[in-house]
N, C-alpha and C positions, 0 to 999 in steps of 0.2 A: 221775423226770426233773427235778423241780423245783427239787427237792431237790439236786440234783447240780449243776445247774446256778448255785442260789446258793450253792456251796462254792466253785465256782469263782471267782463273781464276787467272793466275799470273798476268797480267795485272791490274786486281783489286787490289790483295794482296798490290802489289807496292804503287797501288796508294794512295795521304793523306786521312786520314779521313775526311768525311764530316763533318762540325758542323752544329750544330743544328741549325735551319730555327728559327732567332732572330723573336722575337713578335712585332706589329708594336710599344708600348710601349718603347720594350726595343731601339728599332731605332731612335726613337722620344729620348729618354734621351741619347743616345751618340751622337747624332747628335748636340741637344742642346750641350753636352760640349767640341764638338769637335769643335765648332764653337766660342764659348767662351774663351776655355783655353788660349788663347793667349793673352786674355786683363784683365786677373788678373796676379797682380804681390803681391811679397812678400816684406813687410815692414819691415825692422830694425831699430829700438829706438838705437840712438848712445849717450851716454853721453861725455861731456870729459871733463877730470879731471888733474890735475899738481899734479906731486910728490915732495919732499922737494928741487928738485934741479931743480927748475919750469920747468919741462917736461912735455907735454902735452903726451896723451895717453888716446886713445878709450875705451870707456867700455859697451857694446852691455849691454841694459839692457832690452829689451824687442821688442815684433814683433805682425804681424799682417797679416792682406792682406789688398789688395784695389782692386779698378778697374779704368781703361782707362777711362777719360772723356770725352777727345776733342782729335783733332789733333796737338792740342798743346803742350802737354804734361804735362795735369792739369790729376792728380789721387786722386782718393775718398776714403777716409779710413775715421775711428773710431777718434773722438777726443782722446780717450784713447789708444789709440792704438802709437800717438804722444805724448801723453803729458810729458813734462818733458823732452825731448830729444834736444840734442845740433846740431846733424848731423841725416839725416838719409838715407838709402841707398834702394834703391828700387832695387829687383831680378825680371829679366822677364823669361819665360816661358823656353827660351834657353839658359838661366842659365846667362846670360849677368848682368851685375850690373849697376847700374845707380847712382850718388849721387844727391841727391833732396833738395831742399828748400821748407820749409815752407812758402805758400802764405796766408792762412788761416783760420781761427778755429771757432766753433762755438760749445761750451763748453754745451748751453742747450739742443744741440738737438743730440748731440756727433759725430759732422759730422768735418773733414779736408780735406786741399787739399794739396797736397804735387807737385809739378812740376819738370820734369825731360828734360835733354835736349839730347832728344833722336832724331833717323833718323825717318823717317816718314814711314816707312815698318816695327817699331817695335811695335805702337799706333797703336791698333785699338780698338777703339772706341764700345761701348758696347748701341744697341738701347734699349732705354728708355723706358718703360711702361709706367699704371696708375694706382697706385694704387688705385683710384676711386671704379674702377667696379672690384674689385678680391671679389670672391666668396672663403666661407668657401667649402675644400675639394677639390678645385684644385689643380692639381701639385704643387710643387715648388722643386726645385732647390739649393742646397749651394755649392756655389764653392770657395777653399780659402785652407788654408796652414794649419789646424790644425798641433799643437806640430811641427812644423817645415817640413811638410812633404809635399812635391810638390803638387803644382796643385791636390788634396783631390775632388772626389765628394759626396754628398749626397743627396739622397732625399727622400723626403716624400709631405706631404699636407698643405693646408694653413688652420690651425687648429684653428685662432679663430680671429679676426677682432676687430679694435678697443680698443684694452689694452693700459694699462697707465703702463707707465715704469720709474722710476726716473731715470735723468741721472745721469752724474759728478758733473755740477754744482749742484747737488739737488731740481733740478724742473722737474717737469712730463714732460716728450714726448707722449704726446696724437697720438691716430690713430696707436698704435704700432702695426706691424704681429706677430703672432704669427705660429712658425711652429713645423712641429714634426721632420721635416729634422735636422738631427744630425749638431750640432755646436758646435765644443770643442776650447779649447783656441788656436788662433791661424786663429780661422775661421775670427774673428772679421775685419770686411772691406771688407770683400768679398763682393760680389752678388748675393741675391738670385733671382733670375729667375723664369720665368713663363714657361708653356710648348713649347712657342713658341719662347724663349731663347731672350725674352725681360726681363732687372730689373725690379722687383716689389719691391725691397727693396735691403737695406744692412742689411749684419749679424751684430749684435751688443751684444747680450750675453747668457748667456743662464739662466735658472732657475732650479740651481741643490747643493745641501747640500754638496755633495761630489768635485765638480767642473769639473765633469765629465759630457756629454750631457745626460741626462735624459728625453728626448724627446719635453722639453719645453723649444722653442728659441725664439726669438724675433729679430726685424728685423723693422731698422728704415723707413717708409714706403717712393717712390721713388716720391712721391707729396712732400712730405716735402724736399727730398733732391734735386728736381728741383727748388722749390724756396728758397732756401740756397744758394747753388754752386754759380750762377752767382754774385753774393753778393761777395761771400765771392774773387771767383775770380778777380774781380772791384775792392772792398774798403777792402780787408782783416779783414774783419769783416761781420755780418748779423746785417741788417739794422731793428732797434729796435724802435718800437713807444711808445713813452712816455710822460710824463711832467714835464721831469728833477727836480729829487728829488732823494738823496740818505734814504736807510733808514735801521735802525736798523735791525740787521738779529737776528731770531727768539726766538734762545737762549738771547740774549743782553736784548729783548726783554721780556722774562719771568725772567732773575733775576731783571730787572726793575720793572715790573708791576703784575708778576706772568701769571696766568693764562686767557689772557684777548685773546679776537679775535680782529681782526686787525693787519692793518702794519703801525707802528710808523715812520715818517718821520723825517729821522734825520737831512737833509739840506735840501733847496730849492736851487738851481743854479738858480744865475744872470740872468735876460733877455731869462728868460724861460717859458714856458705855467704854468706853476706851480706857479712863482711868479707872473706874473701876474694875476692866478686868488685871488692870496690872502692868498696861503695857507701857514703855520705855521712849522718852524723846531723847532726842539730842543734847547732852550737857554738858558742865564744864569740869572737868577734876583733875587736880595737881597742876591747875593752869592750862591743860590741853583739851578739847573737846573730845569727846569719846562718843562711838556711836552710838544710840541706843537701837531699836526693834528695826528689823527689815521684814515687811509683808512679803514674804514668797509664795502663799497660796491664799485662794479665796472658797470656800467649800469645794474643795478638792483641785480648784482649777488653777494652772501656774499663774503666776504673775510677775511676770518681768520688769514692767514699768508701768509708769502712773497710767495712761490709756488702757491698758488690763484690769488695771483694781477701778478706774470708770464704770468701763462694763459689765463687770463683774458685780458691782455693788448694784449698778443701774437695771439689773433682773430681780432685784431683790425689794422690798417695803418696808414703813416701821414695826418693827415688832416680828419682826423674822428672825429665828436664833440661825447665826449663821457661824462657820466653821472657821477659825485663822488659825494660819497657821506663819509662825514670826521664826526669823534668824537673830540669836543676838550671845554676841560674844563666840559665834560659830557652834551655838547650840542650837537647835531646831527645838520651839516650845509650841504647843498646839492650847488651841481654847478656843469655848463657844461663846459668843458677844450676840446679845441680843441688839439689832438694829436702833438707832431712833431716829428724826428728822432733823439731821443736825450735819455739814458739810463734812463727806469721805467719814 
């Protein structure tokens, strides 16, 4: 019996430690990123430059992450994340390298697609959410490369719904998320995830003094960048409705005029909704330029300066009659302009 008994307890001794009985929680989040990790990849900003004796030569100048889009081999990162870059090189999960081309950009809402010509067991394709119906206080998810460091997770909750974010261009990204999931430099392009390891966005930056994650990230929401992508994948641009008018940007605009609200139209383009409704650029007579049209409303809503008539136009499609309402010569003129696909 003693005998038997310390065969047993050597038995035991021997045996590994049990770990601790994971929380359905903690099963649920490595599940989600055991399923994911695979279709985020790491972005490299390549510059390149000639030395005096015209040699070309690489110069990493910056990084990011993205994620898988298609079976194509179309990846979704940061406008900022590419911008300025000559080459760049996409890292997948098994450390493999890929060199990618830019297909393209979409600067207001800080969204790229970079394409890679990869085997089709390397792309997988990452399902889609809505960001529609995310509730304040759900899981969320970041998955991405902070400071250069592999496949990174984090997570926390969807802490606040609806923020305005300026981007690069310097016009608001309306509908931004807001998360408390840590996003340090590096995270930018990832995916943030929902519990059930669908995107509900991309990482895009964070809000912090220090440039450290400070629990307030933001994340461009995965409605907006469903109707981007295919855009941008097509016509390497995001299809913009407007009625073709260039117009003073906003500084130009105040050492001209000072402190006035509106957007000063600085051309009309040819055989465009703009000129034919009539409306007025900037010209020259008796040798002094004279103003022409200041957009002060866009169906019904003020517009102050260019970042308003952005989002204002950016609610709108081709072929929408939409409402202007113009300043010129200190007369207030109203007219309807039907949209087409054509810049502001």
């Amino acid at each position: 019996m003693l005998r038997s008994f310390a065969l047993v307890l050597a038995a035991l001794l021997a045996a590994p430690p049990m770990g601790a009985a994971l929380l359905p929680e903690e099963e649920n989040t490595i599940q989600v990123f055991k399923d994911a990790a695979a279709s985020v990849v790491f972005v490299t900003n390549i510059a390149v430059r000639e030395n005096v004796f015209l040699d070309e030569f690489a110069i990493p100048q910056g990084s990011g992450s993205g994620f898988v889009w298609d079976g194509e081999g179309n990846i979704v990162t940061n406008y900022h994340v590419v911008a300025g870059g000559d080459a760049f090189l996409v890292t997948f999960k098994d450390h493999t390298e890929q060199e990618a081309k830019l297909v393209g950009i979409e600067p207001a809402k800080d969204i790229a697609i970079l394409k890679v010509k990869a085997p089709a067991d390397r792309l997988h394709p990452l399902p889609l959410g809505d960001s529609a119906h995310l509730q304040v206080g759900q899981k969320a998810l970041a998955i991405g490369n902070p400071f250069g460091l592999d496949n990174t997770l984090t997570t926390g909750i969807v802490s606040a719904l609806g923020r305005q974010v300026q981007s690069i261009a310097r016009v608001t990204i309306h509908d931004m998320i807001q998360t408390d999931a840590a996003i340090n430099p590096g995270n930018s392009g990832g995916p943030l995830l929902d519990s059930a390891g669908h995107v509900i966005g991309m990482n895009m930056m964070i809000y912090s003094p220090s440039g450290a994650s400070a629990g307030i990230g933001f994340a461009v929401p995965i409605n907006t960048i469903k109707r981007i992508v295919p855009q941008l994948i097509k016509f390497g641009r995001a299809a913009q409705a407007g009625i073709g008018v260039s117009v003073l940007l906003d500084e130009q605009k105040y050492r001209l005029l000072g402190d006035v609200a509106g957007v000063v139209v600085r051309e009309v383009k040819p055989d465009l909704p703009a000129e034919r409704a009539g409306v007025r650029g900037l010209h020259i007579s008796g040798g002094r330029v004279v103003i022409g049209d200041i957009i002060v409303s866009v169906d019904g809503q003020p517009v102050k300066d260019y970042d308003a008539l952005y989002s204002a136009l950016d609610t709108h499609k081709a072929g929408d009659a939409v409402e202007f309402k113009f300043l010129r010569n200190g007369q207030t003129r109203q007219t309807v302009i039907t949209l087409a696909n054509v810049p502001l």
